[in-house]
C-alpha positions, 0 to 999 in steps of 0.5 A: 802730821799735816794730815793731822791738821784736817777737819776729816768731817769737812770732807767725809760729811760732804762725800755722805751728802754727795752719796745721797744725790748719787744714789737718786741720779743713778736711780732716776737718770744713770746718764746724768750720774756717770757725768756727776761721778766724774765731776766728783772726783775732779772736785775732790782733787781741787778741795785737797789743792784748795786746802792746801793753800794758805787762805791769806793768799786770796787776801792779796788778790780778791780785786783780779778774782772779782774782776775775772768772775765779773768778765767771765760774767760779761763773756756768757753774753756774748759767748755763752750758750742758751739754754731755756732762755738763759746765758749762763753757760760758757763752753770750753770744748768739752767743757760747760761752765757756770760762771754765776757759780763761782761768782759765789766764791769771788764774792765772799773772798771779797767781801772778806778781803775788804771789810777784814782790812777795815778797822771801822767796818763801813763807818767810811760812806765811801767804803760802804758805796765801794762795797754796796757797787762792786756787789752790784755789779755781781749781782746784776750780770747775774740777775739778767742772765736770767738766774734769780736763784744764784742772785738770791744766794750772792744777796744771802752772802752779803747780809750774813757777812755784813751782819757777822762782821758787826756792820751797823744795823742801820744799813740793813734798814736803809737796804730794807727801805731801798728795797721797798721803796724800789720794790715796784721797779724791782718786780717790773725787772722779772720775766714773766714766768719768775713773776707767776713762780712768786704768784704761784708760791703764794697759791699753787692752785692759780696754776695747776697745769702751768708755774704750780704744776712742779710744786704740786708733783714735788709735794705729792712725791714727797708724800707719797715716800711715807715713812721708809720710801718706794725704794730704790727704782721705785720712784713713780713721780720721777721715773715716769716723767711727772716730777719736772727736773728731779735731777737738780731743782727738785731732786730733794722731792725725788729723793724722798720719794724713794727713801721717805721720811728716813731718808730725809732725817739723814740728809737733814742730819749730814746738813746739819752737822756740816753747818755746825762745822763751818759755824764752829771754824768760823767761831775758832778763826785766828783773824777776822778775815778767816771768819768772814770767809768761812761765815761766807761758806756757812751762808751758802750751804745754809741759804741754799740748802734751805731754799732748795728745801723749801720750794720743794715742799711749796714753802717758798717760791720756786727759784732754780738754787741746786741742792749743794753737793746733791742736784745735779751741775757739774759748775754747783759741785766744783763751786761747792768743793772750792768752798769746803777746801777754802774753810779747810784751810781755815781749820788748818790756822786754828 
């Protein structure tokens, strides 16, 4: 009877979406595939255990996660490895960890938890000042780590939340004045390469060889897939080396190389229905909290999947967000199935 009580498309819908990034890493780099395998299954058995706890419980704990994200978040600087001139990385043995990653949960369980316990949602200042600081705090170790992908993605997680919750619309235009008026400092904080990235979106042609060159190969690649693809191996841009990380940022581009404009209607498809999903328990929640949580499930798949979507056809500024459940990352992919197990225990109330 238990089973009964499982969404199956929560699951099922995630394993077809996850198929399509198998496939393309199989294709362009078996390696990578093998150990994206691996953590696929581990992922699968930590959405089951996720699903089978009572979600309340998160409710009366959120202050120790947030607190553990926050060190593990302060640990990658003084532990962590780097790699590309990034820390984000801790390493456990065999083990390589993303904690930026699951500063994505900690931070809708926050969220949740704290605007949820709130009658007036912050018509108190100092709840708005307690909200906005722990907020910042995330977002900042994130941000200097350098990665301004997943800084994007914790700031997606706050609007949608904040703006589903029936916070005062004020607040966003004050954010929208602070982020003005502080938009100089703000550009000043970027590194030099996330600058030419932002340049570059605005015209790739200022740097062909250099911050345009991955846009560039992304679009020739996805126009080159034409209606029904190369095929599967026949991937020219990816296999011969000219489409840079077709196996996380720009797997989409690889994808469609080989699969064309089929196989792009399918993913969008699977996207779609799972994004409905998560809109659909969020609307049928029994408490406000269970909403907000998966509301704060919803903003992650839906914000990433647009981004990584829309840098790889040069829309948007290229910014490192993995493709949920498709790119390559071990850290993304567990993330991803504590999320779905989360809203799968949501559905289980409803």
């Amino acid at each position: 009877m238990k089973l009964l009580r499982h969404n199956f498309f929560l699951l099922v819908i995630p394993i077809l979406i996850f198929s399509l990034g198998f496939v393309t890493l199989l294709s362009t780099s078996p390696d990578r595939a093998k150990n994206q395998l691996v953590f696929f299954v581990i992922g699968v058995i930590i959405y089951f255990v996720v699903a089978s706890i009572d979600y309340t419980v998160y409710k009366y704990y959120f202050k120790y996660i947030l607190g553990l994200i926050v060190f593990l978040l302060l640990a990658t600087f003084i532990l962590g490895g780097i790699h590309l001139g990034a820390v984000r990385w801790l390493s456990f043995g065999f083990l390589n960890i993303q904690p930026s990653e699951f500063a994505k949960v900690a931070l809708i369980i926050f969220l949740a938890s704290f605007l949820s316990s709130k009658g007036e949602i912050l018509d108190n200042v100092k709840d708005a000042l307690y909200i906005f600081a722990m907020f910042f705090v995330v977002f900042v170790l994130v941000l200097i780590q350098p990665d301004l992908g997943t800084a994007i993605i914790l700031f997606s997680i706050l609007v949608g939340i904040l703006f589903y919750a029936g916070v005062n619309k004020l607040y966003f235009l004050v954010a929208f004045l602070f982020f003005g008026i502080f938009s100089t400092p703000i550009w000043n904080l970027l590194h030099d390469y996330q600058k030419r990235r932002i340049l570059v979106f605005l015209n790739p042609t200022l740097d062909i060889k250099g911050s345009g060159y991955n846009v560039i190969q992304s679009i020739i690649a996805i126009g080159s897939g034409g209606i029904f693809g190369k095929g599967f191996g026949h991937g020219t841009q990816s296999h011969l080396n000219f489409l840079p990380a077709h196996w996380t940022d720009f797997i989409f581009a690889s994808f469609a190389e080989e699969w064309g404009f089929v196989g792009i209607a399918m993913m969008v498809i699977l996207f779609t229905l799972l994004l409905l999903i998560l809109l659909f328990i969020a609307h049928k929640a029994t408490d406000a909290y269970a909403s907000l949580l998966v509301i704060g499930v919803f903003m992650v798949f839906f914000s990433q999947f647009v981004i990584n979507v829309g840098m790889n056809l040069g829309v948007m500024p290229v910014t490192g967000i993995p493709l949920p459940l498709v790119s390559y990352g071990g850290s993304s992919l567990l993330s991803s199935f504590i999320l779905l197990g989360i809203a799968q225990s949501v559905f289980k109330t409803t």
